[in-house]
Structures are given as structure tokens and as C-alpha cells.
N, C-alpha and C positions, 0 to 999 in steps of 0.2 A: 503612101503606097498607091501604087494606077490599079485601078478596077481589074481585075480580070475575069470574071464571071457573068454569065449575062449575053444581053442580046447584044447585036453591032459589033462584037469583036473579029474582025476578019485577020487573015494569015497574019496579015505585017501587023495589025495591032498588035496582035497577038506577041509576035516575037519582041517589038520594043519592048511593050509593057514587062514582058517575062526578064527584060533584059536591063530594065531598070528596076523591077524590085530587088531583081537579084544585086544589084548594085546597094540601092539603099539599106538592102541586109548586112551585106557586106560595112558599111558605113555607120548602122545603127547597133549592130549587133543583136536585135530580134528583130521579128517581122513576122504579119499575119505570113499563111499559106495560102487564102485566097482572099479576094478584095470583092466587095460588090456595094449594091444599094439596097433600100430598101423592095423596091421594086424587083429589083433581081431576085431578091430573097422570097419574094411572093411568088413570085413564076418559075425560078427555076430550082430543081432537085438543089439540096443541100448536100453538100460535104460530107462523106464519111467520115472522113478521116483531119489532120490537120488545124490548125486554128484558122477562124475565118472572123474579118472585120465588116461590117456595116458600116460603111462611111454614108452618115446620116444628116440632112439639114431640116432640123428641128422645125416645126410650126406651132405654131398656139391654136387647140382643137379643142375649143373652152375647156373643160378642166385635164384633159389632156392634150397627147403631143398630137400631131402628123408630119408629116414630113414633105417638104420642097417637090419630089416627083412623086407622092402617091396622090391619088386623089383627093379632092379639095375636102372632102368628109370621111376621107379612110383614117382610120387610130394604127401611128406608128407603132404604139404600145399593143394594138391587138397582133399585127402583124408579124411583129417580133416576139410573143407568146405564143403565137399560132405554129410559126415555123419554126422556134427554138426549145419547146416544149423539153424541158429536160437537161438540157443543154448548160452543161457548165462556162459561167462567165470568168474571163482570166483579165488580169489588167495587165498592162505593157511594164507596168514595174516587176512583175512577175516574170513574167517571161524574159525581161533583162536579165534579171537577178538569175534566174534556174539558167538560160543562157550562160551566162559567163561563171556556174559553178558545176556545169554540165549536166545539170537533170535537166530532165522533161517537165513543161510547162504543165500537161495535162497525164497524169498517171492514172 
């Protein structure tokens, strides 16, 4: 899935990106509702609504994670408890499976 949440998205990103997830929906048969980083997830308001993926590149932050774009000492692990506090986890099996037997991934 292309990012689409976050900073640097101008019009035309905007449109591709929108125009290829919808493709890849169409091809996979699920798909988040929005896409971001972890960075985005730190800065920008969260989703009400919808499923939302973290595409995350892992770091070694001795006994935890961080992550590729956050800072060289920020805990991907705090930042994704900070901002998801509550926040039900779904996996892509899931949301296949409820997809193609027509429920709702998140009830």
C-alpha cells in the first residue's frame, strides 16, 4: 500500500497514491484505509474511523525496537503505545477472511 497520510503529500501524490491503493484493493481483496510511518503516526491526528497500517522499518534500540525515520533514540514501541493506546490490532488474515465472507474486519 503507498503512504497516504502525513507530511509531503501534494495534489498529484495524492491522487496516484489513492489510485493505486485502490487498485491493489481491488487485486488483494483487503487493504488498510490509510497508510503512514511511524513518524506520521507521531505527528499527525489519528484516524477515527477505518483500518490503518504502520509501515515500519524496524531498528535494534537495545532491548527494544525504533524505527528507520524516527530518531536515532526514540522507542518505536513507545510511540506506537502512545498513539494507539486502546486501539485494536487486526491482521491481514483477518481482514481477508471477514472480506471475502462479508463482515467487518473491526465490529
Amino acid at each position: 500500500m503507498a503512504r497516504n497520510l502525513g507530511q509531503n503529500l501534494s495534489l498529484p501524490k495524492r491522487v496516484f497514491k489513492g489510485l493505486l491503493n485502490r487498485r491493489l484493493f481491488n487485486l488483494a481483496g483487503a487493504a488498510a484505509d490509510y497508510v503512514c510511518t511511524p513518524v506520521d503516526l507521531r505527528n499527525a491526528p489519528v484516524p477515527t474511523d477505518g483500518l490503518l497500517e504502520i509501515v515500519a522499518h524496524p531498528t535494534q534500540l537495545g532491548a527494544d525496537f525504533g524505527d528507520a525515520y524516527l530518531n536515532p533514540d526514540e522507542s518505536l514501541t513507545q510511540v506506537l503505545e502512545q498513539r494507539l493506546a486502546g486501539v485494536e490490532r487486526v491482521s491481514y488474515a483477518v481482514m481477508s477472511r471477514d472480506f471475502q465472507t462479508g463482515t467487518t474486519a473491526l465490529e
